[in-house]
C-alpha positions as CSV (number, residue, x, y, z in Angstrom):
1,X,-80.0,-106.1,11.6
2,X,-77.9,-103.1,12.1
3,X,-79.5,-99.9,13.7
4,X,-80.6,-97.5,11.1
5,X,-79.3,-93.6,11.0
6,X,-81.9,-91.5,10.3
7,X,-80.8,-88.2,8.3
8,X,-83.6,-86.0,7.8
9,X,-83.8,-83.6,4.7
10,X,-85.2,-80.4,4.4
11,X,-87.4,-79.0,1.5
12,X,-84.1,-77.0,0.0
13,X,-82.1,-80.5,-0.6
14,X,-85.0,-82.1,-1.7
15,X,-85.3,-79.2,-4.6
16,X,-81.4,-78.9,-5.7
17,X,-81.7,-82.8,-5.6
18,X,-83.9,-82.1,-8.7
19,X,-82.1,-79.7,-9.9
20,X,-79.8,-81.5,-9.9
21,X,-77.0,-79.7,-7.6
22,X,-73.9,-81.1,-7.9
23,X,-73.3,-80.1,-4.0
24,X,-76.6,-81.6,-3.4
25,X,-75.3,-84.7,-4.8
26,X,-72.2,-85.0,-3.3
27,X,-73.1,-84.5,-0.1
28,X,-75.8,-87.2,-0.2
29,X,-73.4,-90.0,-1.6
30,X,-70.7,-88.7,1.3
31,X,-73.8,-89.4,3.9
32,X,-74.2,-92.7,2.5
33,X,-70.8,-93.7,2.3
34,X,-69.2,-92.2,6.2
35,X,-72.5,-92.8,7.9
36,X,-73.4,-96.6,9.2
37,X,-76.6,-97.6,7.5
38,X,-78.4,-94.7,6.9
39,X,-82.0,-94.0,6.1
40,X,-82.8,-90.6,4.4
41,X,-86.5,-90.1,6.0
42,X,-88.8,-86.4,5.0
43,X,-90.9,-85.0,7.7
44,X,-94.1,-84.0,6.6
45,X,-93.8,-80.7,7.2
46,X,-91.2,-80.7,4.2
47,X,-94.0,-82.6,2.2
48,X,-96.5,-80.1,3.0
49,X,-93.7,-77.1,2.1
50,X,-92.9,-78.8,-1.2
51,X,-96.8,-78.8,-1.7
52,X,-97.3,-75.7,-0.6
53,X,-94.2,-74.5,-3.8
54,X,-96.1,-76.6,-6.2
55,X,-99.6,-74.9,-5.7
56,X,-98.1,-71.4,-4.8
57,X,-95.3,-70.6,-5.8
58,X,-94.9,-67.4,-8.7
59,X,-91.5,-68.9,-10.3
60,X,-92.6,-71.9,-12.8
61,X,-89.2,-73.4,-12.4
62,X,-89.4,-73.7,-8.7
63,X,-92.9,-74.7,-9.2
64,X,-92.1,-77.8,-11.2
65,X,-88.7,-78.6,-8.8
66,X,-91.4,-79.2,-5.6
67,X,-93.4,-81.2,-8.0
68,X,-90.6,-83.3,-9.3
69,X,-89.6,-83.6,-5.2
């Protein structure tokens, strides 16, 4: 099996990804494509950020972006 590429994501991709940024978008099929199997991994202290939004946060929409992450 060929080694795995680990790319690690913050908590601002994971919330234009649902958004839906087309930057966002774009970049993640350009990792996929250039990079030799590669395994988009969160570390959970973007989990616990995203949580952190969703509890917290005073704008709704960012609010319901860190849920929908």
């Amino acid at each position: 099996m060929p080694k795995l590429t680990l790319v690690a994501v913050d908590a601002n991709v994971l919330l234009n990804l649902a958004d839906e940024v087309e930057v966002v978008i774009d970049c993640l099929n350009t990792v996929k494509k250039r990079l030799p199997n590669p395994k988009i991994i969160v570390l959970p202290t973007v989990i616990l950020e995203l949580n952190d939004i969703a509890e917290c946060d005073d704008d709704p929409h960012l609010k319901s972006l860190a849920e929908l992450s």
